[in-house]
N, C-alpha and C positions, 0 to 999 in steps of 0.2 A: 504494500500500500504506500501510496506517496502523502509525507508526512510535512515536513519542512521543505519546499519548492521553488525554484527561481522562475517565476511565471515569465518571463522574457519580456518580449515590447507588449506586454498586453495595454490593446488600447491604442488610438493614435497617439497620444499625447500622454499619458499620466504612466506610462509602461517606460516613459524615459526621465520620471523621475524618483529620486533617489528614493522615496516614500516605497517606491513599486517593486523594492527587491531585500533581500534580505540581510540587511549591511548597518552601519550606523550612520544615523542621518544628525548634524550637527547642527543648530541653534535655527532649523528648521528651512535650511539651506541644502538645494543641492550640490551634489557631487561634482566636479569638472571632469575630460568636458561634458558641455552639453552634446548631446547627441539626436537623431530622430530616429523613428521605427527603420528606415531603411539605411543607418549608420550615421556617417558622420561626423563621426568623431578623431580631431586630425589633430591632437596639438602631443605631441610625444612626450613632451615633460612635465606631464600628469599621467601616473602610471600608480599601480602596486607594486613592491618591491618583496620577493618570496626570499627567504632564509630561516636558515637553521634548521634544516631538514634532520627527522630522525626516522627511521623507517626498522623495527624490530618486529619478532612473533608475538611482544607483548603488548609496546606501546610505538606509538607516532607522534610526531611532532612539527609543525610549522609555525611560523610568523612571516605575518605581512603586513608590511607599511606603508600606509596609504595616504600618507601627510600632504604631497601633493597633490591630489585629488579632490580636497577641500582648500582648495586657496584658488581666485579668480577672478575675472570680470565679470560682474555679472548687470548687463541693463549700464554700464559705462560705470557703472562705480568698482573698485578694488573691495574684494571679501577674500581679509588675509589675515580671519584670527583663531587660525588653529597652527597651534605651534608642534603637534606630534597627533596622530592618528595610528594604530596600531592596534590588530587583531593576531592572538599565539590563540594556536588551538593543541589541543592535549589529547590523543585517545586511545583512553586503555583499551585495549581489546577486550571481549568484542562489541559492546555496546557502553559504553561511556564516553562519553564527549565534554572536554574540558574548554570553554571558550572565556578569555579574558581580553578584555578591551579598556584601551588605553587612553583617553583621550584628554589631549593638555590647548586649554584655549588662553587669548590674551587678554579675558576676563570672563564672571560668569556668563553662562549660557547652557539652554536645555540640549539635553544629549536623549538621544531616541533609540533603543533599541529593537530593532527590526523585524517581524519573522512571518512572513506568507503559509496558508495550506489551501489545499482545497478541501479540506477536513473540515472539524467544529472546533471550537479553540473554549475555555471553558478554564477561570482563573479562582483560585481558594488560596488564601494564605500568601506564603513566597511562592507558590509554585504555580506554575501554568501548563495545561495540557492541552496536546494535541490531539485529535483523533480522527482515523479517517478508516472508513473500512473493518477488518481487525486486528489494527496495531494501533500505537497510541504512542507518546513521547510527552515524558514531563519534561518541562524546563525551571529548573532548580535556581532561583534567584538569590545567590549568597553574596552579593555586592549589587548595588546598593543595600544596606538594611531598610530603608525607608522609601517607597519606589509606588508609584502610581502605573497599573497596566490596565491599557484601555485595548476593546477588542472594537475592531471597525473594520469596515467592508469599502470592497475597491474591485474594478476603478466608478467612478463618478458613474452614475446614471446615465448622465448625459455624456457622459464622452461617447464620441466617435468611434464603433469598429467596424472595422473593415472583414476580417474572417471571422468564421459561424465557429469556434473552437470554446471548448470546455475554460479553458484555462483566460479566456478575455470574455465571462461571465461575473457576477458578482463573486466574491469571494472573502472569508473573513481574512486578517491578518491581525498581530497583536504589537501594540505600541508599549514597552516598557521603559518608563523617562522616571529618574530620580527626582524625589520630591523637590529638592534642594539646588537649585543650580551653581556650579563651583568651574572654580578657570582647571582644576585637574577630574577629571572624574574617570572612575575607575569602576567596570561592570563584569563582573565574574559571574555567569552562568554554568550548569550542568546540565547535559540531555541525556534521558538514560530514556529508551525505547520501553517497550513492551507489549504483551500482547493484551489487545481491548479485553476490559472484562478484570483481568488479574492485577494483584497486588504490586506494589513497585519493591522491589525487592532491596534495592539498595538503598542505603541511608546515607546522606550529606548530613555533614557538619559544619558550619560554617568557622575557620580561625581567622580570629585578627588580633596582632599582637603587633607590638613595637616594632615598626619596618615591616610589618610582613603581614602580606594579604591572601588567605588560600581557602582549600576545602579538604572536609578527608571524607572518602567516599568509601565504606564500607558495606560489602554484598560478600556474603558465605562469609568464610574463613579469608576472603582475599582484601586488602586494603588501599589504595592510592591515596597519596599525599601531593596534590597539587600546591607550591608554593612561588608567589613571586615577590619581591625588594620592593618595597614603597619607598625605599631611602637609598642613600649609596652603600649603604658599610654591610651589604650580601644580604646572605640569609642566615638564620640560624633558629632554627623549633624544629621539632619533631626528630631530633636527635644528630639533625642534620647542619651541619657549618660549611656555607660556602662563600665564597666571593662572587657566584652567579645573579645574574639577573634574576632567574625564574628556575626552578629545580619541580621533576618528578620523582618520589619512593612509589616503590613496590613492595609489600609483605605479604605474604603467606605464615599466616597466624602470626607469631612475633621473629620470625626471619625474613631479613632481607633477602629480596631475590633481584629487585635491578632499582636503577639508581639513573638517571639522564641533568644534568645540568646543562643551563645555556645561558653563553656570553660571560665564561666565568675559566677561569685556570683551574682552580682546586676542588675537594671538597672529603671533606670526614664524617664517619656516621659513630654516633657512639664512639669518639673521642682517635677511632681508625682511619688513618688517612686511606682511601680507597684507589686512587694512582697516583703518580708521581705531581706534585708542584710543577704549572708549568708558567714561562716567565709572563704569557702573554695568554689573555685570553681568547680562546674558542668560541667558533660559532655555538659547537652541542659535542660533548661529552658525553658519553656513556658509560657505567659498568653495572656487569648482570652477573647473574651467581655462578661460583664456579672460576672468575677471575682472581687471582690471585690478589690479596689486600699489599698494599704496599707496606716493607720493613720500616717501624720507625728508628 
């Protein structure tokens, strides 16, 4: 069943804007460039920028930067105040999805968190569900704590379509915009699938502690520790000390079994340094059980 969707140009008009897809829309601005349903879009130095690939049997990893994207002309006037745009996604295998979004503006303003279905969308507590057919996907709101999600339907009535297609019909999507508006805002979600009908089996935690923003997601006997720097000076909770920007754990009951930092040289678990010190920091580090711990 299709759950979370990039409905395309649906629409002559409202399918190219940034409302229409499922991304983060900034102080209620679109994306650059502009584009129309049959393209369009020509200016090369508005791009997303992909790194820090981690690709294992366990977990995956990217980030992508999409800073200039949101800076332009828009109508002859300059709209240039988002100073970092940035989406890392995390996912455990096989069904957890780790999505933290970044965004640093040059004073307050509403930040919108995005997400299309052709399903029913259906909001309780922090959490938001999707359902379509018989599968279903919570989405797990651990950043912002205080957050307003509105469920609305697109595109516009009155817009204009041109093809008889499913997907350029009414449709719900959901808007989740922190209560608060701040020049840094930081939005950590979790999606964990399932099937209609059954229990969500996995349990999020939300941590926020000094410098550090995460979740710990427990299902059976297995755990992830998604963690990332709100500050400069690393990470360090959940047994973990790194110089990294953003680190994942892995456990199986109370053993480590894999370990990924990114944008970081080092890092020790339980007081074990896990490889060598290196002078310069890495895109994505890794180590999984079974590698050797480094002698101290």
């Amino acid at each position: 069943a299709e759950l979370l969707v990039d409905l395309g140009y649906v629409g002559e008009v409202w399918g190219c804007r940034t409302e229409a897809h499922n991304t983060i829309r900034v102080n209620e601005q679109d994306q650059f460039p502009r584009t129309r349903p049959a393209g369009g879009a020509t200016q090369p130095d508005r791009f997303c920028a992909l790194s820090e690939f981690v690709n294992t049997d366990r977990y995956d990893h990217v980030l992508g930067d999409a800073t200039t994207t949101y800076n332009g002309v828009d109508r002859g006037q300059v709209v240039n105040n988002v100073k970092k745009a940035t989406r890392e996604m995390m996912y455990l295998r096989p069904d957890v999805f780790v999505i933290y979004d970044d965004v640093q503006t040059t004073g307050p303003v509403p930040v919108d968190w995005l997400a299309h279905t052709l399903g029913e969308i259906t909001v309780k507590g922090e959490t938001v569900t999707v359902t379509q057919g018989g599968a279903a996907v919570d989405i797990a709101v651990i950043e912002p704590a205080r957050f307003d999600a509105r469920v609305q339907s697109g595109p516009p009535a009155d817009t204009e379509i041109r093809i008889d297609d499913r997907r350029t019909k009414q449709h719900p999507f959901v808007r989740i915009r922190p209560v608060e508006a701040t020049d840094h805002t930081r939005m950590l979600t979790v999606l964990l699938p399932r099937r209609a009908g059954e229990r969500q089996q996995a349990v999020t935690t939300p941590i926020r502690a000094e410098g550090v923003l995460g979740v710990r997601i427990a299902k059976g006997d297995v755990t992830g520790i998604a963690l990332f720097a709100t500050g400069e000076g690393g990470i360090r909770h959940s047994g973990i000390a790194t110089d990294a920007r953003s680190c994942f754990l892995l456990l199986q009951g109370e053993r480590l079994v894999q370990v990924a930092i990114h944008r970081g040289a080092r890092a020790e678990y339980q007081g074990q340094a896990l490889f060598p010190a290196r002078a310069e920091r890495r895109e994505s580090i890794v180590w999984q059980e079974g590698q050797a711990l480094v002698e101290e």
